[in-house]
Backbone as CSV, one residue per row, in Angstrom:
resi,resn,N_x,N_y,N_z,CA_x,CA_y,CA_z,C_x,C_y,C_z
1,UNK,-145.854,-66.526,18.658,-145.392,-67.049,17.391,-145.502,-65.980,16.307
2,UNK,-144.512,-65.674,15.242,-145.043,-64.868,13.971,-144.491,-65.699,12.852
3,UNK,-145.084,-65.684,12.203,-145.049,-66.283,10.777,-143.847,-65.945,9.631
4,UNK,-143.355,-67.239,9.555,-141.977,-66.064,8.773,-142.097,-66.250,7.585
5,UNK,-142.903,-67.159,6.898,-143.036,-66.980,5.236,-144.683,-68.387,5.152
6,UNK,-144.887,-67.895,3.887,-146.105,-68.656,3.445,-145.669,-68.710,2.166
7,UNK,-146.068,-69.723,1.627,-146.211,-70.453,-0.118,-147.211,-71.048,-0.838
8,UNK,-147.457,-70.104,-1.963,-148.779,-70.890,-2.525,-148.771,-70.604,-3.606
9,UNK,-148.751,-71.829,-4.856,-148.818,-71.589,-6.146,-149.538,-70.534,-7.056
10,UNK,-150.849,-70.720,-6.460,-152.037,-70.126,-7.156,-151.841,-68.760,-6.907
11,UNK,-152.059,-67.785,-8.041,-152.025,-66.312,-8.226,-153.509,-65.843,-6.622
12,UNK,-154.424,-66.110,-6.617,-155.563,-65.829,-6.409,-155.264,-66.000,-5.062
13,UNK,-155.185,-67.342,-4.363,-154.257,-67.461,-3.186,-153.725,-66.757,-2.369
14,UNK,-152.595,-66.419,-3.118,-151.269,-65.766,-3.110,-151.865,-64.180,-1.953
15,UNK,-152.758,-63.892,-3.308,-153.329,-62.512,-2.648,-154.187,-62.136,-1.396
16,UNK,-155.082,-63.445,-1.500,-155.675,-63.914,-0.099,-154.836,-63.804,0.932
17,UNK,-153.732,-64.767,0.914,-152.929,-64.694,2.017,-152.187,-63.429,2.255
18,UNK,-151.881,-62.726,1.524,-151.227,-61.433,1.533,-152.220,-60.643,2.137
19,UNK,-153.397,-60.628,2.426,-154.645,-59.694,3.076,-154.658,-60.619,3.969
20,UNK,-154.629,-61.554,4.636,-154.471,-61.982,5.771,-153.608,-61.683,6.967
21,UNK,-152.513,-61.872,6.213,-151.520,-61.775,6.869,-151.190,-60.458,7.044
22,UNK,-151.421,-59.241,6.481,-150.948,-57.786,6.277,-151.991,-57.437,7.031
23,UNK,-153.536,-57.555,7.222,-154.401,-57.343,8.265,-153.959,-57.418,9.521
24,UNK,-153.231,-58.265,10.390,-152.596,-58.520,11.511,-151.604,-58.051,11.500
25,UNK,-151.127,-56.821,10.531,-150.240,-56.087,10.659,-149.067,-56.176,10.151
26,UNK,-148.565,-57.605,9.885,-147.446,-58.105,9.357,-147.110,-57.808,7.943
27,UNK,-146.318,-57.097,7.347,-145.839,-56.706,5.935,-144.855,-56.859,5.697
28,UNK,-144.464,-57.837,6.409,-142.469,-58.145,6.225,-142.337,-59.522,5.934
29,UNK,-143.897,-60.001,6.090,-143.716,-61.707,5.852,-143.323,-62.298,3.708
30,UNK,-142.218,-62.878,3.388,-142.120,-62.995,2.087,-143.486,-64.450,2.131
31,UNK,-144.126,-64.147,1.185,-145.306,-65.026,-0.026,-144.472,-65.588,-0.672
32,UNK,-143.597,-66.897,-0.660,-143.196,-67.751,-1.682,-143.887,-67.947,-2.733
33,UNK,-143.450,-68.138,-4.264,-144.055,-68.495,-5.397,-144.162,-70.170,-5.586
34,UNK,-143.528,-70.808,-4.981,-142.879,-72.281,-5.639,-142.630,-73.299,-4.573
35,UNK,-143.077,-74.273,-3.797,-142.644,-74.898,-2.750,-141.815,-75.753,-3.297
36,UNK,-141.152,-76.061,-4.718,-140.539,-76.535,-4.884,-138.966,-76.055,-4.906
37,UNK,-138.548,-74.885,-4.566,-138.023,-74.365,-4.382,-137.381,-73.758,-2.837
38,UNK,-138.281,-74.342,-1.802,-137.857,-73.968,-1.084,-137.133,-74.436,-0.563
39,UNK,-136.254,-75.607,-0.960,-135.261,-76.300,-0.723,-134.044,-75.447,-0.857
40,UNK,-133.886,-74.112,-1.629,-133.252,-73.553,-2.034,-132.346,-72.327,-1.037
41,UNK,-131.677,-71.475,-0.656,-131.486,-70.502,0.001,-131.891,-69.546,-0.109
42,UNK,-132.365,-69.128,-1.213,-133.710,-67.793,-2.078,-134.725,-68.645,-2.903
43,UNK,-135.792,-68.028,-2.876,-136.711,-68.307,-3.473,-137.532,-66.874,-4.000
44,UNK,-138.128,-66.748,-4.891,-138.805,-65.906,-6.011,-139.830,-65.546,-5.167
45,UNK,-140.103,-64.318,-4.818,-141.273,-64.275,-3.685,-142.509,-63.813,-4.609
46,UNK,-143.768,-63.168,-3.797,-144.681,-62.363,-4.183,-144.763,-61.103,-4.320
47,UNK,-145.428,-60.827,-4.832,-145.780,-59.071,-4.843,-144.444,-58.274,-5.302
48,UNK,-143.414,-58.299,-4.336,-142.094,-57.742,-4.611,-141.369,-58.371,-5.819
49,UNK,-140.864,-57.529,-6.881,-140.056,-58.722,-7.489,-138.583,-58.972,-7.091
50,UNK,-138.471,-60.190,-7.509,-136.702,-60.136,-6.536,-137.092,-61.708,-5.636
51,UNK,-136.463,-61.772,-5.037,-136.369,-63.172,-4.305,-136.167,-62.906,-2.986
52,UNK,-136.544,-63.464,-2.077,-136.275,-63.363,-0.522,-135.350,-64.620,0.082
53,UNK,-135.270,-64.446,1.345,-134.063,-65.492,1.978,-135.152,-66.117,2.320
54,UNK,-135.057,-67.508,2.138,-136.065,-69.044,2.440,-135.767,-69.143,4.220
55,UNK,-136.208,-68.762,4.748,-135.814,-68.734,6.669,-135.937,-70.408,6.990
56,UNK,-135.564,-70.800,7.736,-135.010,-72.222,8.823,-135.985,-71.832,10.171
57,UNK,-136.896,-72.177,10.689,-137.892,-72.071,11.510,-137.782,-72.992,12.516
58,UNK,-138.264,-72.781,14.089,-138.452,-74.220,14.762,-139.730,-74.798,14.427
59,UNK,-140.756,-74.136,14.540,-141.573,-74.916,14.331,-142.268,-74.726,12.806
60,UNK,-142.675,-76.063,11.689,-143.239,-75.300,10.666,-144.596,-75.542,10.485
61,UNK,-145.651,-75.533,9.684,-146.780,-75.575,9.931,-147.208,-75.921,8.318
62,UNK,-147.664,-77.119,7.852,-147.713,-77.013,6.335,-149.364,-78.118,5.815
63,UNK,-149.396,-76.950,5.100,-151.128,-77.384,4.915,-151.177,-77.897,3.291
64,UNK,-150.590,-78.906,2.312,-150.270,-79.573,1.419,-151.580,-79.189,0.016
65,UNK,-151.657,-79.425,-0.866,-152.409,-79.489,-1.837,-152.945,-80.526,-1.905
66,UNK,-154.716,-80.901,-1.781,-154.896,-81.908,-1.413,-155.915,-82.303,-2.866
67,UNK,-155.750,-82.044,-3.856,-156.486,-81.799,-4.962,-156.465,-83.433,-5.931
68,UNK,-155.509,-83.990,-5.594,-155.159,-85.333,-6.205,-155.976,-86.547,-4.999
69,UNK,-155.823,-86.212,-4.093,-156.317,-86.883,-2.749,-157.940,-86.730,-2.206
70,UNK,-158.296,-85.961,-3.183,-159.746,-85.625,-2.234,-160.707,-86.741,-3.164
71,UNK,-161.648,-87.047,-2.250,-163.101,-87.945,-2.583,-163.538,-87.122,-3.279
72,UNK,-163.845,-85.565,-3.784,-164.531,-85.223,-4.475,-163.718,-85.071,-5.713
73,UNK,-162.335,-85.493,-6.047,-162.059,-85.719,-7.463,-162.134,-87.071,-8.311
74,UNK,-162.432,-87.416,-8.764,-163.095,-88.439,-9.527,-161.820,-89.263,-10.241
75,UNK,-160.667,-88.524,-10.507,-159.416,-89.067,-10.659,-158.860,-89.613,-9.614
76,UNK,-159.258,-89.450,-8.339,-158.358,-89.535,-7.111,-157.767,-91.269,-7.237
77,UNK,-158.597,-91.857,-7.515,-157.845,-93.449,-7.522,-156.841,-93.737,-8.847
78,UNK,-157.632,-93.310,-9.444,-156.217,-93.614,-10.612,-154.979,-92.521,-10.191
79,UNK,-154.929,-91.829,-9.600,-153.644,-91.337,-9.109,-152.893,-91.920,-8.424
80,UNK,-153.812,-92.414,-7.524,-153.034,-93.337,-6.672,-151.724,-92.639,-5.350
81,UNK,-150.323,-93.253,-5.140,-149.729,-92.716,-4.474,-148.854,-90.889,-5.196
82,UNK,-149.727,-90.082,-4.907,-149.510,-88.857,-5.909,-148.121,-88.293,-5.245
83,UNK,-148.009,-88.899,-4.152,-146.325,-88.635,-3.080,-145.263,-88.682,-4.013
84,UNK,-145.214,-90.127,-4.659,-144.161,-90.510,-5.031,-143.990,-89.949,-6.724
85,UNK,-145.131,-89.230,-7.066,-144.825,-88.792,-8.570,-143.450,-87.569,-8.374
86,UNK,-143.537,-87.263,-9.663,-142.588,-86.147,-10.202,-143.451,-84.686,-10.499
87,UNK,-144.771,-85.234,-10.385,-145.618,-84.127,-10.531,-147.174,-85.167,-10.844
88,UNK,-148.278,-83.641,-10.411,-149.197,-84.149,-10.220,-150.561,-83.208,-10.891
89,UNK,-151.572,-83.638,-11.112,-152.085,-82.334,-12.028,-152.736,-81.644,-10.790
90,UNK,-152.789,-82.296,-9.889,-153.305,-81.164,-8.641,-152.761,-80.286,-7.768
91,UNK,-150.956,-80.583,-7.978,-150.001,-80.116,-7.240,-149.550,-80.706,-5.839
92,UNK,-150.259,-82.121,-5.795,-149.778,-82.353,-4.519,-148.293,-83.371,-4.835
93,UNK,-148.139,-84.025,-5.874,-146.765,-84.146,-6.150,-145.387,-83.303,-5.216
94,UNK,-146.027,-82.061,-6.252,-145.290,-80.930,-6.444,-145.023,-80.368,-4.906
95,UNK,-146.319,-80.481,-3.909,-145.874,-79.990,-2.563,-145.086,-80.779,-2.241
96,UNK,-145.825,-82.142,-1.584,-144.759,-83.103,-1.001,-143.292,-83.061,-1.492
97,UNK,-142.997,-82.892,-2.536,-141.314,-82.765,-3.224,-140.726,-81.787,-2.350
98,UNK,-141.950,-80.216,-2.740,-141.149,-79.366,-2.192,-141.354,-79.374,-0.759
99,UNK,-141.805,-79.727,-0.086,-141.739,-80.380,1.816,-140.597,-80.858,1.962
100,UNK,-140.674,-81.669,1.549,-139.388,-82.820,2.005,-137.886,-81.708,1.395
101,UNK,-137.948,-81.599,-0.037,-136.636,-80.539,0.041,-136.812,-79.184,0.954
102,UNK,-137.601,-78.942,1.880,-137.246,-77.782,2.481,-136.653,-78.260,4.133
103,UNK,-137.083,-79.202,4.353,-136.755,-80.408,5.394,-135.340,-80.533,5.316
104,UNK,-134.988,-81.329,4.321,-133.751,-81.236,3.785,-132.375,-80.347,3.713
105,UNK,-132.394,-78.713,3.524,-132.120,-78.257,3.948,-131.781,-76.674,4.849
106,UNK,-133.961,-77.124,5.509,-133.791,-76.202,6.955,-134.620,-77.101,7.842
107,UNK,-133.716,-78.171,7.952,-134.843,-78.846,9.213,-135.619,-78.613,10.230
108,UNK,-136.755,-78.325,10.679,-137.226,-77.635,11.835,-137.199,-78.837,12.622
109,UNK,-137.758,-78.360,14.537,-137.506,-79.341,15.263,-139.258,-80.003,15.470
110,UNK,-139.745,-78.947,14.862,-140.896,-79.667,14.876,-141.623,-79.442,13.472
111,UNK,-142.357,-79.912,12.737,-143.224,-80.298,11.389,-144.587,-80.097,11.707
112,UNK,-145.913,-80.236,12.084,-147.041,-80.158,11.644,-147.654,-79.913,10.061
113,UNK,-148.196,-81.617,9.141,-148.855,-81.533,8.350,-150.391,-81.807,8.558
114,UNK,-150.948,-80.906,7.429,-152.088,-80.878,7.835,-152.501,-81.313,6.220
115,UNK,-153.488,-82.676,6.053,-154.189,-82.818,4.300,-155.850,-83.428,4.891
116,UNK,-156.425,-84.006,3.832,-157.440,-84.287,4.077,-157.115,-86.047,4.651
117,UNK,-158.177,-86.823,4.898,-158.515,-87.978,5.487,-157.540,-88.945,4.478
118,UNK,-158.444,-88.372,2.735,-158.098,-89.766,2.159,-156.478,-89.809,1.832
119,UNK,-155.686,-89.037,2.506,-153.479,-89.035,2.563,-153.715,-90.432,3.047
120,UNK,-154.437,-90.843,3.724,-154.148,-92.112,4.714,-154.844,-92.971,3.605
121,UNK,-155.990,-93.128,2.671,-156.121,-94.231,1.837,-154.929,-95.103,0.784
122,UNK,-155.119,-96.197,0.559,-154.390,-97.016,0.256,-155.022,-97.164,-1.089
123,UNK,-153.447,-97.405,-1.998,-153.979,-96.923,-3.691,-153.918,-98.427,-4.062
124,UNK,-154.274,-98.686,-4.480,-154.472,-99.987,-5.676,-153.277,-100.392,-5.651
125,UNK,-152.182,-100.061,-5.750,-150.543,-101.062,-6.035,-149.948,-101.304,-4.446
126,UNK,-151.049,-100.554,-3.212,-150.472,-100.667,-2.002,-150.036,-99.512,-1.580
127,UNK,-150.349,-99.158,-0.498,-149.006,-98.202,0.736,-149.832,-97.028,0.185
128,UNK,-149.604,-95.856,0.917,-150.610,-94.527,0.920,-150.043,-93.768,0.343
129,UNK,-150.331,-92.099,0.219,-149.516,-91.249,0.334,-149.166,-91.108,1.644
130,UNK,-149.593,-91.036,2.604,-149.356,-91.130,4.076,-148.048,-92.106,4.391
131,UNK,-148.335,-92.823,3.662,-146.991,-94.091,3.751,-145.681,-93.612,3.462
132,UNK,-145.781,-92.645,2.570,-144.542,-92.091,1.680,-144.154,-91.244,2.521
133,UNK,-144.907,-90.595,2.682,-144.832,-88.799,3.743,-143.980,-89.578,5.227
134,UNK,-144.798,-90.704,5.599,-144.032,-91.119,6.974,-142.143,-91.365,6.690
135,UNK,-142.483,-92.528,5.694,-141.140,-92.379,5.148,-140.114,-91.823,4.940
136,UNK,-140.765,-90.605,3.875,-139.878,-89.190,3.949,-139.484,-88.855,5.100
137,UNK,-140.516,-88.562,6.375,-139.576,-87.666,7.457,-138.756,-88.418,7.792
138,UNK,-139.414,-90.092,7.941,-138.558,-90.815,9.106,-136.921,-90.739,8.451
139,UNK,-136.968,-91.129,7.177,-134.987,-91.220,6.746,-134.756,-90.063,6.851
140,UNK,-135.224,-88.961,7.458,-134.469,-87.840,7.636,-134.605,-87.432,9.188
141,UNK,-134.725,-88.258,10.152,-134.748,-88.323,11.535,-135.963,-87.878,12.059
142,UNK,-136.696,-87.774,11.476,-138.338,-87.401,12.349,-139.273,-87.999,12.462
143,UNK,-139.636,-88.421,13.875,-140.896,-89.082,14.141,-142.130,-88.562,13.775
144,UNK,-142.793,-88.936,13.301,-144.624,-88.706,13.565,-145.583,-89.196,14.226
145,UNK,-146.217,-88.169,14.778,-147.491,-89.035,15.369,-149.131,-88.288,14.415
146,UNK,-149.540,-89.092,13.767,-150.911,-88.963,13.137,-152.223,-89.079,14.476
147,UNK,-153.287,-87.913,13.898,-154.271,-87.366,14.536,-155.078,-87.067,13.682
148,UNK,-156.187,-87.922,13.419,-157.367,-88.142,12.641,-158.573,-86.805,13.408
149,UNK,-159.110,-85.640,12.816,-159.697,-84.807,13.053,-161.074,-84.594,12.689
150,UNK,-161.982,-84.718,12.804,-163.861,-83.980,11.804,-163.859,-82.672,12.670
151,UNK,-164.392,-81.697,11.601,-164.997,-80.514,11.671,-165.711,-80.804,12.892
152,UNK,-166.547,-81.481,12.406,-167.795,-81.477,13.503,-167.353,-81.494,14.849
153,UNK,-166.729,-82.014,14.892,-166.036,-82.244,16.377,-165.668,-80.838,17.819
154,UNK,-165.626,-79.604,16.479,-165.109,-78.691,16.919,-166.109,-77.425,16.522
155,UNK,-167.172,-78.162,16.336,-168.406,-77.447,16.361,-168.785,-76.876,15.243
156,UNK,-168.143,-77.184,13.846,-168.424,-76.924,12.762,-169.574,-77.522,12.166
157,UNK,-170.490,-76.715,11.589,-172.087,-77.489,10.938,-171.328,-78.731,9.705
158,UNK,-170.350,-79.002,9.864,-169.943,-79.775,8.775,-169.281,-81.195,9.212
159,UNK,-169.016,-82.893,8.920,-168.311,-83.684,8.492,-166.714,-83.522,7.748
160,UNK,-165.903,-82.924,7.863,-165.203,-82.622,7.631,-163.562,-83.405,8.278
161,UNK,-163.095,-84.362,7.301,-162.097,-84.777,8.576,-160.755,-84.266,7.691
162,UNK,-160.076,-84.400,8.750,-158.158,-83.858,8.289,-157.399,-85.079,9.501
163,UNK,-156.465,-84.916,8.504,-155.428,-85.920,9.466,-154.317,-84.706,9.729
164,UNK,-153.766,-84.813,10.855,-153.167,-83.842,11.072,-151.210,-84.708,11.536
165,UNK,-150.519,-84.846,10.833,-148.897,-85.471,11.959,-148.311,-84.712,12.473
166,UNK,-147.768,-84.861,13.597,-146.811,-83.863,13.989,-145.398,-84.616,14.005
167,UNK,-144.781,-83.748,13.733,-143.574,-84.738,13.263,-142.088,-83.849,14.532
168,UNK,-141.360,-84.856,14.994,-140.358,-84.177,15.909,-139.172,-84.673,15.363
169,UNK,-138.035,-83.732,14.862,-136.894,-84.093,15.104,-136.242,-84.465,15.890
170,UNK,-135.522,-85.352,15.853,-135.109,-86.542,17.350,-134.425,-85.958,18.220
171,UNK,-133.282,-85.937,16.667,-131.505,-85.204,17.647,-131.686,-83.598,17.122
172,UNK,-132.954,-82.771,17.509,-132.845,-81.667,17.609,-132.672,-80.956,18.697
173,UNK,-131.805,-80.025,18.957,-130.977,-79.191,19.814,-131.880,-78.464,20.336
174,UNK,-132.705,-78.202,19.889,-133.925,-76.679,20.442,-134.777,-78.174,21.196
175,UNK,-135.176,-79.119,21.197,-136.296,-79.915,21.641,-134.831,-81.305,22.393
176,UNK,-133.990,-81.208,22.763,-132.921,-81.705,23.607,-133.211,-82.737,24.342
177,UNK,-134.529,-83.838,23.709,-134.788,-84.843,24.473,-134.331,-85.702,25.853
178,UNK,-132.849,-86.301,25.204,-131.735,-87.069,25.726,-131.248,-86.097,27.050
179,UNK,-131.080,-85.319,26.924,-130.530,-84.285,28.139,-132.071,-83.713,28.934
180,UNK,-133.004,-84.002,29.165,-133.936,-83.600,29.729,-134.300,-84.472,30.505
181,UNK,-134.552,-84.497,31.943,-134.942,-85.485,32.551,-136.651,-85.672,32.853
182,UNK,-137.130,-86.456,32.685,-138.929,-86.742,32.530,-139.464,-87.067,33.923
């Protein structure tokens, strides 16, 4: 597998991942500025100025802003379903928007999201962010299957859980279900 682009709001981030990823040698990977944008055919990259081509991937891998959603923010209930805002002060609005518009148009055949536990809590007016997110893929042809995770599990000194979906495009051509015999 190589990585064909990463996105992350935060300046500080940004640079992290750029020493990550350039450690393993890779210096060709574009650092998106904006996941709201990646719905787009260019997007405003990092480091370089100028914009790069937004790539169409099979498989994508997306680890959300979970800052509106976590037990340790004290706002987290009055936010409530932070999916369905227009924006969010933690940015997870702002991912989920820009998820779903990059879905939209570069569908991969496969999705993997990755947030914390409480995506799956249920807000005060009803239905999750998890609820929304299922939603989203499903009217755009993708199944999910959710996988509840703890750190600990995997030998981490920590309690730590993540829900993890993997999401499959149905009538995708690279994953050719219907024509495969089981």
């Amino acid at each position: 597998l190589k990585q064909a682009f990463a996105c992350e709001v935060v300046a500080e981030k940004r640079r992290w991942i750029d020493e990550v990823i350039g450690a393993h040698g890779d210096h060709g990977t574009c650092i998106f500025e904006d996941c709201a944008q990646l719905g787009c055919t260019e997007s405003k990259r990092f480091k370089h100025d100028g914009v790069c081509r937004v790539p169409s991937v099979v498989l994508l891998n997306v680890g959300t802003s979970c800052k509106d959603m976590s037990k340790h923010n004290p706002n987290s209930k009055a936010l409530g379903r932070a999916f369905e805002r227009g924006w969010s002060p933690g940015g997870s609005a702002q991912s989920s928007r820009g998820l779903l518009s990059y879905i939209d148009h570069h569908p991969p055949a496969i999705a993997i999201f990755e947030n914390v536990d409480a995506t799956e809590f249920e807000s005060r007016s009803g239905g999750s962010n998890m609820d929304i997110l299922m939603a989203g893929f499903s009217t755009r042809g993708d199944e999910g299957q959710r996988i509840m995770t703890n750190a600990s599990e995997f030998g981490a000194p920590a309690r730590r859980r993540r829900i993890y979906v993997v999401f499959l495009r149905v009538c995708s051509q690279v994953l050719a279900f219907k024509s495969r015999h089981v």
